[in-house]
Backbone as JSON, one array per atom type, in Angstrom:
{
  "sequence": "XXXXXXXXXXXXXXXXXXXXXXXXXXXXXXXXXXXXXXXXXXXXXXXXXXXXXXXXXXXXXXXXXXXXXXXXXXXXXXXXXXXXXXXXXXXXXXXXXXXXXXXXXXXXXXXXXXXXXXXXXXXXXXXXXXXXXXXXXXXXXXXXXXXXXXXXXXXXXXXXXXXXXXXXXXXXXXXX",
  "N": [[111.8, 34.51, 107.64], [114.38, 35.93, 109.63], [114.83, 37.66, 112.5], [117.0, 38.77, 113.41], [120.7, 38.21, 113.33], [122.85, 37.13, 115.8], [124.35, 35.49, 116.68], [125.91, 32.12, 116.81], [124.54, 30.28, 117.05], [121.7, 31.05, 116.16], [122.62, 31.39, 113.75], [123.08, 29.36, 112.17], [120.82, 28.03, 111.88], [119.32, 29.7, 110.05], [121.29, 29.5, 108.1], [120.83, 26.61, 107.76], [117.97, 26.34, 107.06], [118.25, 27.52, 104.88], [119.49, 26.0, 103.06], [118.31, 24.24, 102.82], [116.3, 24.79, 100.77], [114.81, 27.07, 101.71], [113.84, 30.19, 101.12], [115.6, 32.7, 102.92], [115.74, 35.55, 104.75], [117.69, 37.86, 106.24], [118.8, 39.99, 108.86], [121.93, 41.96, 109.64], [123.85, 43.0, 112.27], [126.09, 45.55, 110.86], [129.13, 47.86, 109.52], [129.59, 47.35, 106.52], [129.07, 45.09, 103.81], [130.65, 43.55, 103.51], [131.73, 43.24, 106.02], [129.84, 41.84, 107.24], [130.41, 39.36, 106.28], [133.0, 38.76, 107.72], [131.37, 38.61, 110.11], [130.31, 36.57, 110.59], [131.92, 34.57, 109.83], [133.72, 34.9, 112.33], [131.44, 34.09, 114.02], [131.76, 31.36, 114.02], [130.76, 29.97, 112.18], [130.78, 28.25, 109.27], [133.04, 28.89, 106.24], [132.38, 27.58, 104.29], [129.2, 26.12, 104.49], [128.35, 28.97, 104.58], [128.58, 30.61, 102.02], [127.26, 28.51, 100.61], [124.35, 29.42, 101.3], [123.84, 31.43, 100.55], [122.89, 34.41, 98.58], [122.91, 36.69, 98.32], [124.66, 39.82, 99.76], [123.18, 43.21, 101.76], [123.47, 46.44, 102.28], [122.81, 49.34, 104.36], [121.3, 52.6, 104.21], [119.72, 55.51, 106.06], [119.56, 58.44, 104.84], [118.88, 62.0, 105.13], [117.07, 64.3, 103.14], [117.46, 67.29, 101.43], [115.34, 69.72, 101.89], [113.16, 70.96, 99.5], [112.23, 73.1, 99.35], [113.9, 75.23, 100.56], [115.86, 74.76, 99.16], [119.39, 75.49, 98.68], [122.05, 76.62, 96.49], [125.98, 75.66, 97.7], [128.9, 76.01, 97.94], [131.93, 74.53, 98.2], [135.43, 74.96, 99.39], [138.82, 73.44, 98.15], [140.12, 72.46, 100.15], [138.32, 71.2, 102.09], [136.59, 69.38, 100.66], [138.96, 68.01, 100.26], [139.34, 66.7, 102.73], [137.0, 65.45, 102.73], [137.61, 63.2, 101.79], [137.14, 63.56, 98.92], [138.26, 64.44, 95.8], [139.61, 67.29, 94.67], [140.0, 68.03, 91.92], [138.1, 66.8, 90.69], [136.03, 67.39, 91.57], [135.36, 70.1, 91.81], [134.24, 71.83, 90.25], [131.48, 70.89, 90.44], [128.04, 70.7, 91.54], [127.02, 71.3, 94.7], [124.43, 71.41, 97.26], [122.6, 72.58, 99.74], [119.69, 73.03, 102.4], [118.55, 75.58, 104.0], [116.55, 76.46, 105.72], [113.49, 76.63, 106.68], [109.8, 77.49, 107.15], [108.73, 75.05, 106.54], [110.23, 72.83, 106.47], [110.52, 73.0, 108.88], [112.59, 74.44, 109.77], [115.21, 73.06, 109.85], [116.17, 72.36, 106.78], [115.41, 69.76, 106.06], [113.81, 67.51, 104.1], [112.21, 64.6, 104.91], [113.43, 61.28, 104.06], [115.74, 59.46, 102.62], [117.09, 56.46, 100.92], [120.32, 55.16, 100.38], [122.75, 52.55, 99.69], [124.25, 49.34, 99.07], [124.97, 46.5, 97.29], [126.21, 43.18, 97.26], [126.51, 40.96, 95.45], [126.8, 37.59, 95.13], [129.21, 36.44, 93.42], [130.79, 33.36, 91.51], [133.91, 34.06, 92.09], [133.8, 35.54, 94.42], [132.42, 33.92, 95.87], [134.82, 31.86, 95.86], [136.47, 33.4, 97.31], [136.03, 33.89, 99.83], [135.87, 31.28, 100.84], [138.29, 30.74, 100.47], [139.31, 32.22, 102.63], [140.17, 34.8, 102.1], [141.58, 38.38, 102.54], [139.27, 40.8, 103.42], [139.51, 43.83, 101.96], [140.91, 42.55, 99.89], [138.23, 41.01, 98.86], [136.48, 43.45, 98.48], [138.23, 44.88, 96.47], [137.89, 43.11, 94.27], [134.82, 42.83, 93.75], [134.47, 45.61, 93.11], [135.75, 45.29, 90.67], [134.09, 43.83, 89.49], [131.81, 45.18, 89.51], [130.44, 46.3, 91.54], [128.25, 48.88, 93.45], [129.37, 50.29, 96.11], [128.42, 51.91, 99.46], [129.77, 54.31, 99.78], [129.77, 55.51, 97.4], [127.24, 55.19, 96.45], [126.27, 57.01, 98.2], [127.42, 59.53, 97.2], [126.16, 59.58, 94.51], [123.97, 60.49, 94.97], [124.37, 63.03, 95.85], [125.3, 64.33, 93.46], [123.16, 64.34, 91.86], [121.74, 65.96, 93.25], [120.14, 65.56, 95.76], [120.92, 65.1, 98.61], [123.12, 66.16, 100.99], [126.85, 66.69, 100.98], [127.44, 67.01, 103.65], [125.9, 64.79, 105.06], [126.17, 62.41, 103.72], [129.16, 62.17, 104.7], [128.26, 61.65, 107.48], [127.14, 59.04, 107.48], [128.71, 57.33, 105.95], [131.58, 55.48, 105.41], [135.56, 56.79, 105.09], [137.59, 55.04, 102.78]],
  "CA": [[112.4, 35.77, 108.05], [114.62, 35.68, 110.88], [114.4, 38.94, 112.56], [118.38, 39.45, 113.38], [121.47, 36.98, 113.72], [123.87, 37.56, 116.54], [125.39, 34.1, 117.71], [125.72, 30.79, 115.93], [122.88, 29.26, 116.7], [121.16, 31.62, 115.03], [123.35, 31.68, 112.45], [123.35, 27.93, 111.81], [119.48, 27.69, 111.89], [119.05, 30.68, 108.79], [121.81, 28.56, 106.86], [120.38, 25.39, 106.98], [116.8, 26.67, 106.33], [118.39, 28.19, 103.72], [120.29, 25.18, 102.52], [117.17, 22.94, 102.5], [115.75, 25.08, 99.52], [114.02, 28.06, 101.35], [114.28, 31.89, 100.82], [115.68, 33.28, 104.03], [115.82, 36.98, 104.42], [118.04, 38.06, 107.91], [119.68, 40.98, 109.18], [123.45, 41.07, 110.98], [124.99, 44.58, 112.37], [127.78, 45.47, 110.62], [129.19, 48.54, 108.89], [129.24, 47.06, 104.93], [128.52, 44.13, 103.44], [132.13, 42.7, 103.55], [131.79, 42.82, 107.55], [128.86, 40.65, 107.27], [131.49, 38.23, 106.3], [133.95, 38.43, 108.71], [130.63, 38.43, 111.13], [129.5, 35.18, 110.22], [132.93, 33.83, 110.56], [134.0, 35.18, 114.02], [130.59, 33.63, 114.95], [132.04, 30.22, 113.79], [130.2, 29.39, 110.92], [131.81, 27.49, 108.55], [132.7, 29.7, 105.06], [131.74, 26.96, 102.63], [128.24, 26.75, 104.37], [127.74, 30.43, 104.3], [128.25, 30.7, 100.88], [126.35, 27.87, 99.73], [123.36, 29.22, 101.79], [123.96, 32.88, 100.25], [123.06, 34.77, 97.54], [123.27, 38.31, 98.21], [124.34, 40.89, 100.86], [123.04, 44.46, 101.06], [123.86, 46.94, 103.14], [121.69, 50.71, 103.52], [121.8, 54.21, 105.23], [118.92, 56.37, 105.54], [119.9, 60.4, 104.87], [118.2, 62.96, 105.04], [116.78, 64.68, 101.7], [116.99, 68.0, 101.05], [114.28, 70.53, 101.92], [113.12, 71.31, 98.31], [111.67, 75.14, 99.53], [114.8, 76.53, 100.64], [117.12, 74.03, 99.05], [120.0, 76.56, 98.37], [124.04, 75.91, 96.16], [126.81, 75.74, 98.22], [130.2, 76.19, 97.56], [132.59, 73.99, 99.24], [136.71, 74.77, 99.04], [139.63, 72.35, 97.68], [140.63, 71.97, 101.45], [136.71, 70.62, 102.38], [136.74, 68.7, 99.68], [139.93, 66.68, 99.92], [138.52, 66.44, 104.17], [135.81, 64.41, 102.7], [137.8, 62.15, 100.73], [136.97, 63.69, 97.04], [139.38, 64.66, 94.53], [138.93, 68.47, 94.52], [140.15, 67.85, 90.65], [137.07, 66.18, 89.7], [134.58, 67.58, 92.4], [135.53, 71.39, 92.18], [133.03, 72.6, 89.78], [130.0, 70.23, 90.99], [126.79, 71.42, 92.12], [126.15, 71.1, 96.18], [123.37, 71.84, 97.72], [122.16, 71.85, 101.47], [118.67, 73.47, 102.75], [118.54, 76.88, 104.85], [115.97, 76.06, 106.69], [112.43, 77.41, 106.15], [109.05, 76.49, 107.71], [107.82, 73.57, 105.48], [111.28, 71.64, 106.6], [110.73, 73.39, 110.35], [114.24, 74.86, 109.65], [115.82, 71.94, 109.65], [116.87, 72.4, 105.84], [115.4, 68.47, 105.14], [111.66, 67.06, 104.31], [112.24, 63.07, 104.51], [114.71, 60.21, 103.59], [116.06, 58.29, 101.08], [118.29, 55.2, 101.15], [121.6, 54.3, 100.12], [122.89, 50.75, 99.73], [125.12, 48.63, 98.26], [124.85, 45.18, 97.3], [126.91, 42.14, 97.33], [125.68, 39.46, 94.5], [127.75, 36.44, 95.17], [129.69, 35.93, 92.0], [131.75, 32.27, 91.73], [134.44, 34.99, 92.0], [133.87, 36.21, 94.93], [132.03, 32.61, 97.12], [136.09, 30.77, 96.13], [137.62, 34.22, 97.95], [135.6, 33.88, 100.92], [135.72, 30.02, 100.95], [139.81, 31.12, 101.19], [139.58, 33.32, 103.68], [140.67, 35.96, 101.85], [141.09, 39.26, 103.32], [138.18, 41.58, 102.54], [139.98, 44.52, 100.99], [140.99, 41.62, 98.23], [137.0, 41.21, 98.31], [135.99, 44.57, 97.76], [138.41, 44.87, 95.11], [137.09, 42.06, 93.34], [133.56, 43.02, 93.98], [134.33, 46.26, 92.31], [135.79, 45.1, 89.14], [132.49, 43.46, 88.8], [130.44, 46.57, 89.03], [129.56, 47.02, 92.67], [128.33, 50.37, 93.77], [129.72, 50.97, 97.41], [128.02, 52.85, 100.1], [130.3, 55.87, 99.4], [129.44, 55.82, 95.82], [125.95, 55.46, 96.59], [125.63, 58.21, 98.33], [128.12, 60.35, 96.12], [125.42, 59.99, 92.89], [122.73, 61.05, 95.56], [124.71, 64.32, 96.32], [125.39, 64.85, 92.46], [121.48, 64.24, 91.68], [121.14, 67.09, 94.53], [118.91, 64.92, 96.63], [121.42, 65.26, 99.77], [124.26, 67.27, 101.18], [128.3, 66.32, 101.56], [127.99, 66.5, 105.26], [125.27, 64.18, 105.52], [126.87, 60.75, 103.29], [129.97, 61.79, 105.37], [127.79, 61.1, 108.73], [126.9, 57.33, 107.59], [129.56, 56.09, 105.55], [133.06, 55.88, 105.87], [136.29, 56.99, 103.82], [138.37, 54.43, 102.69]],
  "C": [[113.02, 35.57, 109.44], [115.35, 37.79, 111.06], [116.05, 39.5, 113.13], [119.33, 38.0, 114.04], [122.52, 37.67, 114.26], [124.7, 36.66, 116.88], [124.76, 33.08, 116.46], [125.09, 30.0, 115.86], [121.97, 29.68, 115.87], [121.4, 31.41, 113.6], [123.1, 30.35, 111.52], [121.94, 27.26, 111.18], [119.16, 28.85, 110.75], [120.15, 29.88, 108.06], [121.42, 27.59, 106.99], [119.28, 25.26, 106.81], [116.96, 26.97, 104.78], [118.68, 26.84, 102.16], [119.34, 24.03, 102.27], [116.44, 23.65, 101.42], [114.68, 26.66, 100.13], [114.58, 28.98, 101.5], [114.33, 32.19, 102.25], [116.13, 34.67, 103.9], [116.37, 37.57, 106.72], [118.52, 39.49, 107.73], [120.82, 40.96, 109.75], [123.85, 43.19, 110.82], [125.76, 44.7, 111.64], [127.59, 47.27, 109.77], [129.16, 48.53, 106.98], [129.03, 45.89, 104.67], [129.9, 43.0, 103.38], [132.23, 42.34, 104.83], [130.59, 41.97, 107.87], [129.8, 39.17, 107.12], [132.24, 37.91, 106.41], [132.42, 38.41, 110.03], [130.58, 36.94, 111.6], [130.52, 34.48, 110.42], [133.3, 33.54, 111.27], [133.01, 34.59, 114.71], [130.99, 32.06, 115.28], [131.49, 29.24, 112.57], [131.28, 29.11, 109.82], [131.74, 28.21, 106.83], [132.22, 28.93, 104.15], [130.25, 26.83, 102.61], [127.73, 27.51, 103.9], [127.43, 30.53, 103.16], [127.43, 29.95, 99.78], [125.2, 28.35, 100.09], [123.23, 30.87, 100.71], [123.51, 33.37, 98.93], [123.35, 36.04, 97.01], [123.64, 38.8, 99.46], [124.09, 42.46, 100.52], [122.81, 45.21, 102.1], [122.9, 48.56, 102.47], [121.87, 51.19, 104.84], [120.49, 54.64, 104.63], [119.61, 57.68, 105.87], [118.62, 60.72, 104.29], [117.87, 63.4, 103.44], [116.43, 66.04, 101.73], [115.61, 68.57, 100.68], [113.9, 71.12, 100.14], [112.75, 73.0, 98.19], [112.55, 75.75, 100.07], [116.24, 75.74, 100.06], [118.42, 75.35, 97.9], [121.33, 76.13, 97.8], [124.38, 76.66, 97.25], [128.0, 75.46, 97.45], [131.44, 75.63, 98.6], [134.91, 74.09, 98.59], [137.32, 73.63, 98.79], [139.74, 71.7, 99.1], [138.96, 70.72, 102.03], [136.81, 69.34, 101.69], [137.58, 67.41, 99.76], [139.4, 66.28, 102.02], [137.71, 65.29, 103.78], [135.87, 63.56, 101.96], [137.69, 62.35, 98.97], [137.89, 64.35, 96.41], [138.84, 66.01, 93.8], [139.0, 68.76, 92.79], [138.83, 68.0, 89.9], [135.71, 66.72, 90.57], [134.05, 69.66, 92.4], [134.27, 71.84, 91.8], [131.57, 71.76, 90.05], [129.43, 71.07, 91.87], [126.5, 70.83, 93.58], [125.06, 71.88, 96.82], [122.88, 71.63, 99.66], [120.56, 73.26, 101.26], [119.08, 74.53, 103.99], [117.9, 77.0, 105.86], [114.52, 77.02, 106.76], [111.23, 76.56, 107.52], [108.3, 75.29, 107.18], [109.22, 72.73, 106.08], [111.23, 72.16, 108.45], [111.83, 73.85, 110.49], [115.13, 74.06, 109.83], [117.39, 71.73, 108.46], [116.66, 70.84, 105.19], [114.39, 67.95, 105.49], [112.27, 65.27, 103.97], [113.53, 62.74, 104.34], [114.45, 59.23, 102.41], [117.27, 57.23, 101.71], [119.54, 55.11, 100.24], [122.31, 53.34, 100.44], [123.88, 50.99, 98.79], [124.99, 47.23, 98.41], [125.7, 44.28, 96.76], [126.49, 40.94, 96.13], [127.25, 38.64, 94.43], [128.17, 35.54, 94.18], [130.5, 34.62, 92.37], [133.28, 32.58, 92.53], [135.13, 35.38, 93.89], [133.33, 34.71, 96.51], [133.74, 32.13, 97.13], [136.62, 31.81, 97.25], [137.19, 34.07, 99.58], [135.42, 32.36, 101.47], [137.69, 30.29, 101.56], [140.27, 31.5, 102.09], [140.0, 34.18, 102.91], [140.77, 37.26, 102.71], [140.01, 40.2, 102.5], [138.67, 42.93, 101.89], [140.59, 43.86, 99.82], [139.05, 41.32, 97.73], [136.31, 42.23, 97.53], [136.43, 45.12, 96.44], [137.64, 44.26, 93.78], [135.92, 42.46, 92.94], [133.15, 44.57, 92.94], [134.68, 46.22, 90.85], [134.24, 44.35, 88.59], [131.4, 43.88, 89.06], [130.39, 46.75, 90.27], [129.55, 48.16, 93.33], [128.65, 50.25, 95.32], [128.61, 51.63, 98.24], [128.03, 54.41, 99.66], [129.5, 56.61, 98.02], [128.08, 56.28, 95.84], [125.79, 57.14, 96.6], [126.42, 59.47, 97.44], [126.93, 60.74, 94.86], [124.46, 60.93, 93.97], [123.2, 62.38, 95.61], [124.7, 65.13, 94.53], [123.95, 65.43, 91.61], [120.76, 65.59, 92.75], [120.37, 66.42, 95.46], [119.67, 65.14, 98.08], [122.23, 65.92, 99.62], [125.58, 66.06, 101.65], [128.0, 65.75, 102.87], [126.88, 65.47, 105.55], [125.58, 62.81, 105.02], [128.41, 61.42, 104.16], [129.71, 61.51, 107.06], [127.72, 60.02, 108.66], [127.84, 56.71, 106.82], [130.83, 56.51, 105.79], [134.1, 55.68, 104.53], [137.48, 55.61, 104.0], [139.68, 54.4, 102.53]]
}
């Protein structure tokens, strides 16, 4: 376990632990899992390393979770709506929810957290594009034709599932 990689020494010493056969498990700042790999680059690490050392990245947000004792619908306009990136088309009649604020949530309107992620599994696909340099909006493309749920998305099912509110996946992730 290396407890966070900021500079290339670091960096160099979790890939070639890695690269000698053991399970390394790191952390690196970044906003998604695609900036993990422009991180690792800008540090100087070499992309064919990286990817041989790699097998996944996975990126996560904790939100808030809806107070369940005053969790109340909301009704959010077309204008709101297209604000927050969604397609008032397909979002109009969906169920939102936020909390009012009671004393079991301290008025707050939210008892706990949940996570949202997204994960990276390093398809052949996807190690040649980053061995290229590619740019990472050709990654993410890629990444989504072969299923991967996003941040956004993430938290999108979470809001549909009622478990959170709009304004709270538009505090941690960002619109594309």
């Amino acid at each position: 376990m290396v407890g966070e990689i900021r500079d290339q020494e670091t960096a160099q010493i979790a890939i070639n632990s890695a690269l000698t056969g053991h399970l390394v498990f790191t952390t690196v700042h970044a906003n998604n899992v695609t900036d993990v790999i422009g991180r690792f680059i800008n540090m100087g690490v070499e992309p064919y390393n990286f990817v041989s050392a790699l097998n996944c990245i996975m990126a996560q947000r904790l939100v808030r979770i809806i107070c369940p004792h005053c969790k109340k619908p909301v009704h959010y306009s077309a204008q709101e709506l297209r604000e927050s990136g969604l397609n008032p088309d397909e979002w109009i009649d969906a169920a939102f929810y936020e909390g009012g604020g009671c004393i079991e949530c301290s008025g707050t309107g939210f008892h706990g957290r949940t996570a949202i992620s997204e994960l990276l599994d390093l398809s052949d696909r996807v190690r040649e594009m980053i061995i290229a340099r590619r740019p990472t909006s050709e990654i993410k493309r890629v990444a989504r034709e072969e299923g991967m749920t996003f941040l956004r998305d993430s938290g999108l099912n979470k809001i549909r599932a009622g478990v959170t509110t709009l304004r709270e996946i538009n505090k941690v992730t960002f619109l594309d």
